[in-house]
Each structure stands twice: as structure tokens, then as C-alpha cells.
PLY file of the C-alpha trace (Angstrom):
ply
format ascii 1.0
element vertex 288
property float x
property float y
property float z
element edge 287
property int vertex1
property int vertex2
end_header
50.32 -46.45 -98.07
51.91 -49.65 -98.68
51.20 -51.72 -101.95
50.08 -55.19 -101.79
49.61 -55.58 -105.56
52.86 -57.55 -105.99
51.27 -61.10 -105.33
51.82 -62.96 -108.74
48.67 -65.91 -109.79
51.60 -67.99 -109.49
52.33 -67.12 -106.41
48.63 -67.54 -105.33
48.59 -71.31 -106.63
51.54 -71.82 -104.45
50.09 -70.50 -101.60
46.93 -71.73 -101.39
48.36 -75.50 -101.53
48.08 -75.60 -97.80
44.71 -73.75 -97.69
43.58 -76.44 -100.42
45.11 -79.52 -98.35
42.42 -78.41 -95.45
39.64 -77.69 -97.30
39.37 -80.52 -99.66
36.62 -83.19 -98.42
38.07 -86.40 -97.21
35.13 -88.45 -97.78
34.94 -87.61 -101.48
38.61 -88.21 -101.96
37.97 -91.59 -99.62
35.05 -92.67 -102.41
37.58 -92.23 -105.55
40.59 -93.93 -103.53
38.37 -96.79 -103.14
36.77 -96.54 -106.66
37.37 -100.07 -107.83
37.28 -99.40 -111.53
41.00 -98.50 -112.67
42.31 -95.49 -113.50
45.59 -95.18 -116.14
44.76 -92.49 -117.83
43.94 -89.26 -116.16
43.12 -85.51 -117.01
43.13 -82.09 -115.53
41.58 -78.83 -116.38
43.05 -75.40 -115.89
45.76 -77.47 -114.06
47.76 -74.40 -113.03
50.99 -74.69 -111.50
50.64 -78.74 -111.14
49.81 -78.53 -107.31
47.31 -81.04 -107.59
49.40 -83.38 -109.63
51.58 -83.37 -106.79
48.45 -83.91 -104.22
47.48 -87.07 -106.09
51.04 -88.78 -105.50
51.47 -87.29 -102.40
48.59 -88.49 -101.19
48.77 -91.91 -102.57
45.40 -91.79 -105.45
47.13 -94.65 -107.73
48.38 -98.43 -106.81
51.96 -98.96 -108.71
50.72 -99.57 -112.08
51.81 -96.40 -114.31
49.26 -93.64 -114.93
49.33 -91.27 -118.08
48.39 -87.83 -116.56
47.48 -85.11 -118.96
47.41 -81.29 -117.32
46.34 -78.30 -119.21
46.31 -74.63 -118.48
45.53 -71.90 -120.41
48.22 -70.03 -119.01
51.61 -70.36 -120.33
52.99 -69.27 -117.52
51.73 -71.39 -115.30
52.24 -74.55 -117.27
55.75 -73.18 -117.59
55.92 -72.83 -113.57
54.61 -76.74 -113.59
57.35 -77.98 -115.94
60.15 -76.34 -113.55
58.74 -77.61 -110.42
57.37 -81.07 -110.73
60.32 -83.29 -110.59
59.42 -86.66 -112.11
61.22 -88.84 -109.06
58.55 -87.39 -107.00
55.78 -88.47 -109.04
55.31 -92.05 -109.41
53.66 -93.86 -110.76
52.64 -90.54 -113.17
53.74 -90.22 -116.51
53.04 -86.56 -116.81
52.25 -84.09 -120.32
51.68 -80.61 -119.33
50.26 -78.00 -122.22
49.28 -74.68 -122.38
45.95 -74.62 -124.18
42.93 -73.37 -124.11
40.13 -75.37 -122.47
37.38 -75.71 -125.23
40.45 -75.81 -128.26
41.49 -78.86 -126.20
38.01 -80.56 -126.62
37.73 -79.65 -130.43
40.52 -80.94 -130.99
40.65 -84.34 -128.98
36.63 -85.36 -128.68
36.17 -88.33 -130.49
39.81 -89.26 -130.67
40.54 -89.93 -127.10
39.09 -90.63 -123.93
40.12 -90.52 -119.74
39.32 -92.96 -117.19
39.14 -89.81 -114.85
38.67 -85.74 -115.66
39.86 -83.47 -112.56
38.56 -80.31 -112.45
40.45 -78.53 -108.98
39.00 -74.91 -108.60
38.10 -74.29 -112.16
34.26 -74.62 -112.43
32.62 -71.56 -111.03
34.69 -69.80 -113.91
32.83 -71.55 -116.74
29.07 -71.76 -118.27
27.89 -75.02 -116.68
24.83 -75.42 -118.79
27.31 -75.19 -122.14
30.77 -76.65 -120.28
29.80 -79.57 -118.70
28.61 -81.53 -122.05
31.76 -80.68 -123.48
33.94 -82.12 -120.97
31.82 -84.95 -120.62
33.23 -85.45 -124.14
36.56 -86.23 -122.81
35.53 -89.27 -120.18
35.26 -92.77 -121.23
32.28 -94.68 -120.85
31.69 -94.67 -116.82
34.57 -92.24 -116.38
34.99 -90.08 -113.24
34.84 -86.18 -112.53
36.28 -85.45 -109.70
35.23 -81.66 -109.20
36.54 -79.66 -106.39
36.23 -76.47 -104.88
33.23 -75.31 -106.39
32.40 -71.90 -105.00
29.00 -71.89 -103.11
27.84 -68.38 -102.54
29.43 -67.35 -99.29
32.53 -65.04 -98.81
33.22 -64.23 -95.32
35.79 -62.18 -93.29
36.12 -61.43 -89.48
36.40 -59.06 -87.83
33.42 -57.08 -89.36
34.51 -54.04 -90.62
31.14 -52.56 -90.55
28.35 -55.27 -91.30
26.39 -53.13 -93.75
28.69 -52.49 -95.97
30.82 -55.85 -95.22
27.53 -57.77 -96.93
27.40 -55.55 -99.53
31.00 -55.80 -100.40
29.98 -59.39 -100.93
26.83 -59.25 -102.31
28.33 -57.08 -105.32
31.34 -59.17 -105.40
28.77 -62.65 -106.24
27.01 -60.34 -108.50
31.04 -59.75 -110.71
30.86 -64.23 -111.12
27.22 -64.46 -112.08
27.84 -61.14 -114.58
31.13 -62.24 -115.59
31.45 -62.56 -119.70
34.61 -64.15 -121.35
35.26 -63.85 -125.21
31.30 -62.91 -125.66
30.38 -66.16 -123.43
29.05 -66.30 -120.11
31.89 -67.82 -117.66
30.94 -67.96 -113.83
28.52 -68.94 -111.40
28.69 -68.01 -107.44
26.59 -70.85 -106.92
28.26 -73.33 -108.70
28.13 -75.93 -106.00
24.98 -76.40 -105.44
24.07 -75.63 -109.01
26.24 -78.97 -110.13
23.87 -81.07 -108.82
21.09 -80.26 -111.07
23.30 -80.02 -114.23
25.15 -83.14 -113.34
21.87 -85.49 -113.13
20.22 -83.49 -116.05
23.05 -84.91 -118.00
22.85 -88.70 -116.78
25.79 -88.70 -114.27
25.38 -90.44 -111.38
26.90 -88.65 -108.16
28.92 -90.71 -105.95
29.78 -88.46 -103.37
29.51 -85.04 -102.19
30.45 -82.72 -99.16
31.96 -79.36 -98.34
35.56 -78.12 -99.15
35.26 -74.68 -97.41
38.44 -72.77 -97.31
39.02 -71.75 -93.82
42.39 -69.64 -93.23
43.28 -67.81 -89.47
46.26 -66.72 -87.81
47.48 -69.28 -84.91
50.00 -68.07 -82.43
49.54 -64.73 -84.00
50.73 -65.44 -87.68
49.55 -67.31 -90.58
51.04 -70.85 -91.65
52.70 -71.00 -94.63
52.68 -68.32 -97.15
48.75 -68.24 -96.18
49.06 -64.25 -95.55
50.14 -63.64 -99.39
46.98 -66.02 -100.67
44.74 -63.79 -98.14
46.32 -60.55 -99.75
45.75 -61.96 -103.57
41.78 -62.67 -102.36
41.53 -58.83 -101.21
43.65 -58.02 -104.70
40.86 -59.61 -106.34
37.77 -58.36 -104.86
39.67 -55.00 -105.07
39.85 -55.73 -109.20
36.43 -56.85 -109.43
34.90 -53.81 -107.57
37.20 -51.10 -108.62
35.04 -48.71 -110.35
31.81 -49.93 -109.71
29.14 -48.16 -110.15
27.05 -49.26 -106.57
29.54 -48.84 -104.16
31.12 -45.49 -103.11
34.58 -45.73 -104.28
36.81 -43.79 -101.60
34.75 -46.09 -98.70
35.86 -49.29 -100.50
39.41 -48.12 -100.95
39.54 -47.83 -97.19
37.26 -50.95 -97.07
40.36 -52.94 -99.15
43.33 -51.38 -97.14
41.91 -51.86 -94.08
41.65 -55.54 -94.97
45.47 -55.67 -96.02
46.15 -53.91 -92.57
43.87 -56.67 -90.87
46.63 -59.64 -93.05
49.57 -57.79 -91.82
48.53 -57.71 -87.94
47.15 -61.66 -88.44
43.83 -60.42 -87.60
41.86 -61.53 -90.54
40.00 -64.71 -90.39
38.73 -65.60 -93.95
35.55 -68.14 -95.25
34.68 -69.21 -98.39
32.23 -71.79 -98.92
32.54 -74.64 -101.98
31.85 -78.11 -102.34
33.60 -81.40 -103.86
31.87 -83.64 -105.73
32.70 -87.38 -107.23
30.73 -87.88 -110.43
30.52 -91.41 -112.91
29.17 -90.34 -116.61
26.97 -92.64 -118.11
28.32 -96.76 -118.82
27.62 -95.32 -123.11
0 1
1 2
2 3
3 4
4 5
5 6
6 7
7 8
8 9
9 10
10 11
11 12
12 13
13 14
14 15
15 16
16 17
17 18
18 19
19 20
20 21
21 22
22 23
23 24
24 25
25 26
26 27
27 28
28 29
29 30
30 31
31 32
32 33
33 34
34 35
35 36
36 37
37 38
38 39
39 40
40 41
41 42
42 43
43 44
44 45
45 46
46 47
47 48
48 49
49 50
50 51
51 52
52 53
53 54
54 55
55 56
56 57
57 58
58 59
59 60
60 61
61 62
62 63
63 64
64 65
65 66
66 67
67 68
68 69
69 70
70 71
71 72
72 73
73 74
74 75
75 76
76 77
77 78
78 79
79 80
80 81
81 82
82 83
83 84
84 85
85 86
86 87
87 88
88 89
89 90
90 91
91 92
92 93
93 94
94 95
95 96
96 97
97 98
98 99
99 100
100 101
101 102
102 103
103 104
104 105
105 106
106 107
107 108
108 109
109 110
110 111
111 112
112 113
113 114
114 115
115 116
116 117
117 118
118 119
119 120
120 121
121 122
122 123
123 124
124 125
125 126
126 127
127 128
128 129
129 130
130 131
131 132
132 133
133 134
134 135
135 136
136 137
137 138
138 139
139 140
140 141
141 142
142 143
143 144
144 145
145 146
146 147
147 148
148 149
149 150
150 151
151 152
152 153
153 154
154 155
155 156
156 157
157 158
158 159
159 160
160 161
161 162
162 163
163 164
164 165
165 166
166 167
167 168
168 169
169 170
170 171
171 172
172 173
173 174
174 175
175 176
176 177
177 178
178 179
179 180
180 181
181 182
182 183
183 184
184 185
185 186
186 187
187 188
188 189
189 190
190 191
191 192
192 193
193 194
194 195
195 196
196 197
197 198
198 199
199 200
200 201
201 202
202 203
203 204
204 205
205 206
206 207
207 208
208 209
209 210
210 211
211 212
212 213
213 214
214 215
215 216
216 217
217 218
218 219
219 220
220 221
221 222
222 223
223 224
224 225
225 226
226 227
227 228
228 229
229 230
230 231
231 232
232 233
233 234
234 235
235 236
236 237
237 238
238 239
239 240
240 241
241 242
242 243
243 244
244 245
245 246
246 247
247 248
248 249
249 250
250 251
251 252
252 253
253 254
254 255
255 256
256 257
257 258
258 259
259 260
260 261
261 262
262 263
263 264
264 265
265 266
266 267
267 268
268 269
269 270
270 271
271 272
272 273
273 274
274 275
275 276
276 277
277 278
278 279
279 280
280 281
281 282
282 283
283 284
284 285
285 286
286 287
């Protein structure tokens, strides 16, 4: 049996780029291009690898005038990964500081001292306590500053062909159950409905959302193989539900071994068609 476990997180980030490129909402990103209020000085959450730094020139977010753009990652290999592949030419009109720190030593140490015109959190939210995270990053924006949050996962993981349905949903169902259970240095840290939970917690907090939609990641095989390094992201997905179910108590163990390969098999053959449902949103925190 063949072992798929040799898909790095780095290689993930990479991977995904394309899947991300798809799946983020246009009309969101069309609302903060057309933001009128500037933006110079910009920050990013659990900024991984610096693919989205890259997005936001490539795609054109800022007129000429420079931009300071601060990325952190708790992961010093990632930020490492970041500093050898952005290439500064590339990146205009960004004047980029990457650093590998955690998220909430970040905010102790700079709340009160500095402030963004515009916090990006790409992929990071449905790994945090909203009701105790949000506040605290809210700390960071200046007065009407922007949170662009993206791919927030929304409660639906989906894969076709069924392998059997029974089991397929509850696969899932136990998998949702590993985000809302999940516990991180004694604290709470995930939510499988964190997109439609933002809502709530954003307005409870005085932010007024600008714009909303979904950002559902959608990857199939065309022409009988995947685009892009696509197959290794769909292999690090089935890694990860493998990690989060291995050993669990509710599901019969030798069945979801087979469940997982057959899955792999399904990525090899470009049979697997994969779903996951998230949304974007565009936020403004209060003028004070």
C-alpha cells in the first residue's frame, strides 16, 4: 500500500494557490478594490507561505503609492518559505516584513502602539475562538479599518463519488465535530461554522459588513487529471481528515482506513471531485 503521507503544509499552501484563485469571491474583492478610503499600511494573519501577498499585487489591490505590508505566521517554517520565495521586484508597490510569531503575542505586544488601515485574515478563522479572537484583532485596525476575511469554513465537506453514503456523512459529520471540539494550549480554537457564525460576532462588535458571498473550494479532474499540483492539496485534505479521525472512538477503525485509501486511490485515478463550503467577508470596524 502506497504512502501518501509525504505532502509537507508547505507544500499544501503552494498547492492550493490555484484552488484559492477560484474560490475566492469576486464581488467581495470588487468592494475592497473600490474601497475609497486608502490603504498604506496593511496586515496579515497566519500569513503562511506569502501566497496571498503575492495575490494582492498580482491582482492589482493597491494604486502606485507604497504600501507597508506586515505578514505573520506562527510557523517558522513557513515564514522562512515566504522570505525565499517572494522576490521584492514582483511586489510593488509592497514594502514587505514577514515574522514568525505567534498570533495573540503579536497583539500583546503591538495593541495600543500601532494600528492598520486593513487586517487580512486568508483561511485562518475557523481555527480560532471567535467570541475571544475577534476583539483582539479588532485591536490592531485603525479607526474605520478593514477585515478582509476569507475562506471561512461553513459546515459542508463533500466528495464524489460516494463511497458509501452512510458512512460518507458520517465521516463528515465526525470530522465537523474534531473543529468545534478542537482545544489549543487549554483554549478553544475552531468553529465548522465559522462563516455564517461571523456575521453575528461581527455586528455584536459594531462592525459594519460591506460585503459578503461564497468562496467554496471546488477542485475536479478535467481531461482526466488535475490542474496544477491540485492532486497533492486533495491528498493533504484526506491526510488531514485521516489525522483528525485516526483513533476515534465512533468510527470503526479498519472501515475508515479503507475509507482514507480508497480516497487516495480515487486522487490517483482523477476520480475525486472535492467541496468545501466557506465564505468571504469585507468588514469596516467602528469610525472610534
Amino acid at each position: 500500500m502506497r504512502s501518501y503521507s509525504e505532502y509537507s503544509f508547505q507544500r499544501y499552501l503552494s498547492a492550493k494557490v490555484t484552488v484559492d484563485d477560484r474560490a475566492l469571491n469576486r464581488h467581495v474583492w470588487g468592494i475592497l478594490v473600490d474601497h475609497s478610503a486608502p490603504i498604506r499600511r496593511v496586515l496579515e494573519l497566519g500569513a503562511g507561505i506569502g501566497t496571498m501577498i503575492e495575490r494582492v499585487a498580482r491582482w492589482g489591490l493597491f494604486d502606485d503609492s507604497l504600501v507597508h505590508y506586515t505578514a505573520i505566521d506562527m510557523d517558522a517554517g513557513n515564514i522562512r518559505q515566504a522570505r525565499a520565495g517572494l522576490h521584492s521586484n514582483q511586489l510593488e508597490p509592497l514594502s514587505v516584513t514577514l515574522e514568525a510569531i505567534d498570533l495573540f503575542a503579536f497583539i500583546e505586544r503591538e495593541a495600543g502602539t500601532q494600528t492598520w488601515d486593513l487586517i487580512i485574515a486568508h483561511a485562518v478563522l475557523d481555527l480560532l475562538d471567535l467570541r475571544t479572537a475577534l476583539p483582539q484583532i479588532m485591536s490592531l485596525a485603525g479607526p474605520g479599518g478593514l477585515l478582509y476575511l476569507t475562506i471561512n469554513f461553513d459546515g459542508i465537506t463533500a466528495f464524489e463519488p460516494q463511497i458509501d453514503a452512510a458512512f460518507d456523512r458520517h465521516v463528515e459529520a465526525l470530522y465537523h465535530a474534531t473543529m468545534d471540539q478542537r482545544v489549543t494550549d487549554g483554549q478553544a480554537s475552531g468553529d465548522s461554522r465559522t462563516g455564517r457564525h461571523l456575521f453575528t460576532h461581527l455586528q455584536s462588535l459594531g462592525v459594519d459588513i460591506l460585503a459578503a458571498g461564497p468562496s467554496d473550494w471546488v477542485v475536479h479532474p478535467t481531461g482526466g487529471a488535475y490542474p496544477h499540483d491540485e492532486a497533492a492539496f486533495l491528498h493533504a485534505i484526506i491526510n488531514t481528515m485521516d489525522k483528525a479521525l485516526k483513533d476515534h472512538p465512533e468510527i470503526d477503525q479498519e472501515r475508515f482506513a479503507a475509507w482514507i485509501e480508497q480516497r487516495h486511490q480515487q486522487i490517483e485515478a482523477a476520480t475525486l471531485t472535492y467541496i468545501a463550503h466557506q465564505l468571504d467577508l469585507l468588514a469596516r470596524c467602528p469610525p472610534s
